[in-house]
N, C-alpha and C positions, 0 to 999 in steps of 0.2 A: 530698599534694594533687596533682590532677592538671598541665600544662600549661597555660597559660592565654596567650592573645595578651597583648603588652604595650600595642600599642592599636588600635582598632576598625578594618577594613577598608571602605572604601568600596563602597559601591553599586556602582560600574562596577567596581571590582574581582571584588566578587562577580558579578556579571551579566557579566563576562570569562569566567569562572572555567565558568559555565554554558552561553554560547554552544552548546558542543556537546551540547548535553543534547536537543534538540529534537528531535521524530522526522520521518523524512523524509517525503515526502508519497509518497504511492501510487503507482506507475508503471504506467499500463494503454494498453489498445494495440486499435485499430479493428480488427474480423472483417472480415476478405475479402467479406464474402457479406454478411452483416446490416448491418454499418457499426457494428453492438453494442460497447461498450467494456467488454474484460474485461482480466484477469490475463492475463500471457504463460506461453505453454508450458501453458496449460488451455483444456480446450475451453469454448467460445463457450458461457454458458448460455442464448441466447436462441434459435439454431438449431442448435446440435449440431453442429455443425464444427471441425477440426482440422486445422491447415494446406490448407484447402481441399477437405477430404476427410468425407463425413457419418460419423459416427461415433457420437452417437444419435439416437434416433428424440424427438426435444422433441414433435412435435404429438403421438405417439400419446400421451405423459406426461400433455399439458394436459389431454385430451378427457376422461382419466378423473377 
């Protein structure tokens, strides 16, 4: 037979036990230029910029 507790553990013991299980929340950060809030260290998907610098072309993207 396997192991077995000798007596039940409580609620807040288990939801102790869990605390860290929860995932963190997102961390994102306002474009220089758009004010857009993306990912850090990717470019801006609302105007193509990257650290300040255009890097692609979004309008000619949308038009087609």
């Amino acid at each position: 037979m396997p192991p077995l507790p000798k007596r039940k553990h409580s609620k807040a013991r288990r939801d102790w036990r869990r605390s860290h299980d929860a995932l963190p929340g997102i961390h994102l950060i306002e474009c220089e230029k758009c004010h857009a809030l993306h990912l850090p260290h990717t470019v801006c998907p609302e105007c193509g910029t990257y650290r300040g610098m255009n890097v692609i072309d979004v309008e000619g993207e949308k038009k087609s």
